[in-house]
C-alpha positions as semicolon CSV with decimal commas, in nm:
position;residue;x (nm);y (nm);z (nm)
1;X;7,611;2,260;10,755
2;X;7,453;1,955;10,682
3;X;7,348;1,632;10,885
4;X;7,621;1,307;10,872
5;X;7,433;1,088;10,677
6;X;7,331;0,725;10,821
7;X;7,490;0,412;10,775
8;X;7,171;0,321;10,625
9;X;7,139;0,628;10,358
10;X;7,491;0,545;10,298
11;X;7,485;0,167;10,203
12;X;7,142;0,294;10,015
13;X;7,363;0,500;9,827
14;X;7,653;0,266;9,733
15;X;7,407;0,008;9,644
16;X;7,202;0,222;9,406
17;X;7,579;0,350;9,219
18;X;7,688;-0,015;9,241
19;X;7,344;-0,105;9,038
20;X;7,344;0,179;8,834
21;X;7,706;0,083;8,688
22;X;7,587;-0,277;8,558
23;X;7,772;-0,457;8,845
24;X;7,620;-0,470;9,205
25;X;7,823;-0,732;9,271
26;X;8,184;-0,544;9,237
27;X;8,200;-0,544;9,604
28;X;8,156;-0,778;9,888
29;X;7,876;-0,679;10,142
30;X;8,134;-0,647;10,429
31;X;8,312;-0,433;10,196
32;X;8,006;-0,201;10,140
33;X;7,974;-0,194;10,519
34;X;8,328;-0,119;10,643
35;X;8,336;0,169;10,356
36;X;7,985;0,341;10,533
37;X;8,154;0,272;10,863
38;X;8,457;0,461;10,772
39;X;8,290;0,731;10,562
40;X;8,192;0,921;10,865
41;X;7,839;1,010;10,740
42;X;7,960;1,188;10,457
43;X;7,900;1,101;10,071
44;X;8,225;1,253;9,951
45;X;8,462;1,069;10,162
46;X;8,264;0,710;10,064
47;X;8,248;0,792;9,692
48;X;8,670;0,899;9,740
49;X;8,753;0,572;9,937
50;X;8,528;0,380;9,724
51;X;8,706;0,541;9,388
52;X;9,046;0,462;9,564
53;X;8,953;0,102;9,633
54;X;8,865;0,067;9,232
55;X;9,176;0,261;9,113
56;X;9,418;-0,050;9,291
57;X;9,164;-0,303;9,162
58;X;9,168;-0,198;8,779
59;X;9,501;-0,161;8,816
60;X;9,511;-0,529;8,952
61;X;9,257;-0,687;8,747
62;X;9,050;-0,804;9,028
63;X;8,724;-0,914;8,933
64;X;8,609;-0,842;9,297
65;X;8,657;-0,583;9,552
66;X;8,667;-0,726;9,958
67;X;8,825;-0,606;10,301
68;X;9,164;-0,807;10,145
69;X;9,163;-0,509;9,924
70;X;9,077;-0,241;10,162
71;X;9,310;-0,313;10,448
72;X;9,607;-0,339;10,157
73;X;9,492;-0,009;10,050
74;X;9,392;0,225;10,372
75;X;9,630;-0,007;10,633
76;X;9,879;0,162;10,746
77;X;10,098;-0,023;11,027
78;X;10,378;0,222;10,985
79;X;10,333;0,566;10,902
80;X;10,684;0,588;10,731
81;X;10,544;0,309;10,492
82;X;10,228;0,459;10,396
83;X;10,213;0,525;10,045
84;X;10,154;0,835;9,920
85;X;9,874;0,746;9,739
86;X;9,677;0,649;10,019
87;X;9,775;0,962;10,229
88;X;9,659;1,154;9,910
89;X;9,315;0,968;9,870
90;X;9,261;1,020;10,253
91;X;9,371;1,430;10,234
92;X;9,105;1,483;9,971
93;X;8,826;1,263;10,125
94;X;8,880;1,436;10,437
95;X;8,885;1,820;10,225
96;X;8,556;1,763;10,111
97;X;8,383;1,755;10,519
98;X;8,180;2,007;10,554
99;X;8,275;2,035;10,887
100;X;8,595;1,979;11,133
101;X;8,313;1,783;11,344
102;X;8,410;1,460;11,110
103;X;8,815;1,482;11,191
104;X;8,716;1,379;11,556
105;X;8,555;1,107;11,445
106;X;8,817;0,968;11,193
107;X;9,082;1,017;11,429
108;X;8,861;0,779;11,682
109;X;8,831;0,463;11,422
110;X;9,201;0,492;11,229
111;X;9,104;0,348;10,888
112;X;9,212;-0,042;10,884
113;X;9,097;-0,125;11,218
114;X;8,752;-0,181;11,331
């Protein structure tokens, strides 16, 4: 089992991919912070919610991603409205933990709500 990683080594992370793609702008820096918030210390689920987030912006032509974007995406007031999508995106991210120690932690902070 590995270590969570930090909210630090996270953020780290998404800026360096960010960079590394020729547009370290594509996301606001509260963006970049709620997504290491949410990601529970674990790469996987912040590279899935991240991939997620740019899926619904291509598919939008949004020049930037923000939190606008995020809580339309992960929000989910009702669970009979949820789309499936979203419940999909979150089954994977949450697949690739190497440990049931991260469910706790989701289930804590519901994704949408700080």
């Amino acid at each position: 089992m590995t270590c969570p990683a930090s909210r630090d080594e996270l953020l780290a992370c998404l800026n360096h991919l960010l960079a590394g793609a020729g547009n370290a702008s594509l996301m606001t820096p509260g963006l970049r912070q709620t997504l290491c918030d949410y990601a529970a210390g674990n790469y996987r689920i912040l590279m899935t919610l991240a991939g997620e987030l740019l899926r619904v912006a291509a598919r939008r032509e949004l020049a930037v991603l923000d939190e606008k974007l995020y809580l339309d995406v992960f929000a989910q007031p009702d669970a009979a409205l949820a789309s499936a999508s979203t419940a999909l995106a979150f089954t994977r991210a949450c697949a690739f933990c190497s440990s049931s120690a991260y469910l706790p932690h989701l289930a804590a902070a519901p994704i949408g709500r700080p």
